[in-house]
C-alpha positions in Angstrom: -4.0 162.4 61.9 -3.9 160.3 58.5 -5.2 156.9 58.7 -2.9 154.0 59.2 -3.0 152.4 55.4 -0.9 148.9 57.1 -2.9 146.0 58.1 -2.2 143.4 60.8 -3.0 139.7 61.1 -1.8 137.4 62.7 -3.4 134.1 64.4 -3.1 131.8 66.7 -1.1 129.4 64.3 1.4 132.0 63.2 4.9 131.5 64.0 7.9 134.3 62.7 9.7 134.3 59.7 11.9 130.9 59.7 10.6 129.2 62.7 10.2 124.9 62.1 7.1 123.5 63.1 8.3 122.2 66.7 5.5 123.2 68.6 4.5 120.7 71.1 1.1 118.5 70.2 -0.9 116.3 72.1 -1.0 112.7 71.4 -4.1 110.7 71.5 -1.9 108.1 73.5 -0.7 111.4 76.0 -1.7 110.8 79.5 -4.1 112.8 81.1 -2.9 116.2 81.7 -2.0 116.5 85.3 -0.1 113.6 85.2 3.5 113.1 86.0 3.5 111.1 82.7 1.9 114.0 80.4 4.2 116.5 82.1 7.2 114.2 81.4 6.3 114.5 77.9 5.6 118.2 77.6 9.0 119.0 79.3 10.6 116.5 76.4 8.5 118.3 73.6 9.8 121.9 75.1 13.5 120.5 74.9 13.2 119.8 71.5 12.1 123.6 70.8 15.2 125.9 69.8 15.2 128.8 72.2 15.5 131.1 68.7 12.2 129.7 67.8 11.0 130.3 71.4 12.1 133.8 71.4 10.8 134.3 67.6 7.3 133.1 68.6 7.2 135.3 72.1 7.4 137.8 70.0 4.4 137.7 67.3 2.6 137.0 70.4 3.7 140.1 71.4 3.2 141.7 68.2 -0.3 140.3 67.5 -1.7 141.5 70.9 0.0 144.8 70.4 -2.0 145.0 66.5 -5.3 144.4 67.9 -4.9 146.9 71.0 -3.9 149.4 68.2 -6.9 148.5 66.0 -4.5 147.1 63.2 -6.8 144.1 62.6 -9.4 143.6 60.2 -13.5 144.1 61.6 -15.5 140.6 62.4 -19.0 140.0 62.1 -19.5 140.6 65.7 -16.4 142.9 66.6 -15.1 146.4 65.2 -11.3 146.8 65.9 -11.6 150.0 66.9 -13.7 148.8 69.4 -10.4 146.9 70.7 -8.4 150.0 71.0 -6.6 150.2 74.2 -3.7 152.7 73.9 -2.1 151.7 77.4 -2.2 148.3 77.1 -0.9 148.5 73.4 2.3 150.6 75.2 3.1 147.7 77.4 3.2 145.2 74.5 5.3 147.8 73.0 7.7 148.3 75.2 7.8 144.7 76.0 8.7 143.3 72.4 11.5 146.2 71.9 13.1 144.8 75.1 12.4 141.0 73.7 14.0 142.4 70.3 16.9 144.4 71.8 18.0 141.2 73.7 16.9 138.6 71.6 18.0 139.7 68.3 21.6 138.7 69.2 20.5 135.1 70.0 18.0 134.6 66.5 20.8 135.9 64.0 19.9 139.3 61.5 17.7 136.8 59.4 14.9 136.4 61.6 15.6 139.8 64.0 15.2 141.9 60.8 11.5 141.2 60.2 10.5 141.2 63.8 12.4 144.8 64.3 10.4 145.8 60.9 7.5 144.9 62.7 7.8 146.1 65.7 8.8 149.6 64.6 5.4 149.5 62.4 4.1 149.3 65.5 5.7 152.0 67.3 4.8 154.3 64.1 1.3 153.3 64.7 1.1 153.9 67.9 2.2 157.3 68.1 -0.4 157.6 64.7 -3.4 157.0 67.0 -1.9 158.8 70.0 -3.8 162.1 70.4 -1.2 163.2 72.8 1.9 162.5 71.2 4.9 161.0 72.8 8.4 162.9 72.9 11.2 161.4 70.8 12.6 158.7 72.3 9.5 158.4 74.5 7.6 156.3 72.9 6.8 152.7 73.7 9.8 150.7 73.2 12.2 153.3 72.1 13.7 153.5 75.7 15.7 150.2 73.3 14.9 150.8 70.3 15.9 154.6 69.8 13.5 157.0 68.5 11.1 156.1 65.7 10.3 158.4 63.1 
C-alpha cells in the first residue's frame, strides 16, 4: 500500500466552505447556564443559525473525527496519529457524512456540497488506502450513498 500523500486539519473553530460566523457565544451578562434565562437565550442564538450552516458544520465535524481515526492528521508533541488509527470507528464517520452529504447537499446548494463531497470521498479513498482487507466496490464506507469510489 502507497502512503496517503493528503493531509487533514481541521479544528475546533473550523466551519465549511461559506458558512457566516453565527455560532452561538456566551455573553458575560448570560445567565448562569441551567437557567431558564440562559436557555432562552441559547434557543434564540440556534434560531438565528441557517440550517445550511448547521448541516455544513455537522459535517466537518464529521469529517475531522473521520481524519484523525484515519491517521490523516499531523503528529503532536505528545501524540503520533497513527496512534489514533481506528479503522471501525473511522467507517461509521464514513458512512455517516455520505448519508449527511446525500441528503443534505440538496438543502446547502452545489456551492458548498461540492467541497464537502470532495472531502468526503478523500476520505473514502483513504480509507480503503489503510484498509488491509479491502472493501468490495460499492462496499466501502459511505458508498451505500455515495456509489463506488475509485
Amino acid at each position: 500500500m502507497s502512503a496517503m500523500t493528503q493531509s487533514f486539519s481541521f479544528d475546533a473553530q473550523s466551519q465549511a466552505p461559506g458558512a457566516h460566523a453565527h455560532t452561538p457565544q456566551s455573553s458575560p451578562s448570560a445567565a448562569p447556564a441551567g437557567s431558564a434565562a440562559a436557555e432562552s437565550q441559547a434557543v434564540r442564538d440556534i434560531a438565528e443559525v441557517p440550517a445550511a450552516e448547521v448541516i455544513s458544520t455537522a459535517t466537518v465535524h464529521l469529517m475531522s473525527a473521520a481524519a484523525v481515526k484515519l491517521g490523516l492528521t499531523e503528529d503532536s508533541e505528545t501524540e503520533k496519529a497513527a496512534d489514533l488509527v481506528d479503522l471501525d470507528e473511522a467507517r461509521k464517520l464514513i458512512t455517516a457524512l455520505a448519508g449527511l452529504v446525500t441528503a443534505g447537499a440538496p438543502e446547502i446548494g452545489d456551492q458548498h456540497a461540492r467541497p464537502i463531497r470532495d472531502g468526503l470521498r478523500a476520505l473514502q479513498l483513504a480509507f480503503r488506502e489503510a484498509s488491509t482487507i479491502p472493501d468490495a466496490p460499492g462496499r466501502g464506507p459511505g458508498e451505500k450513498w455515495t456509489g463506488p469510489v475509485s
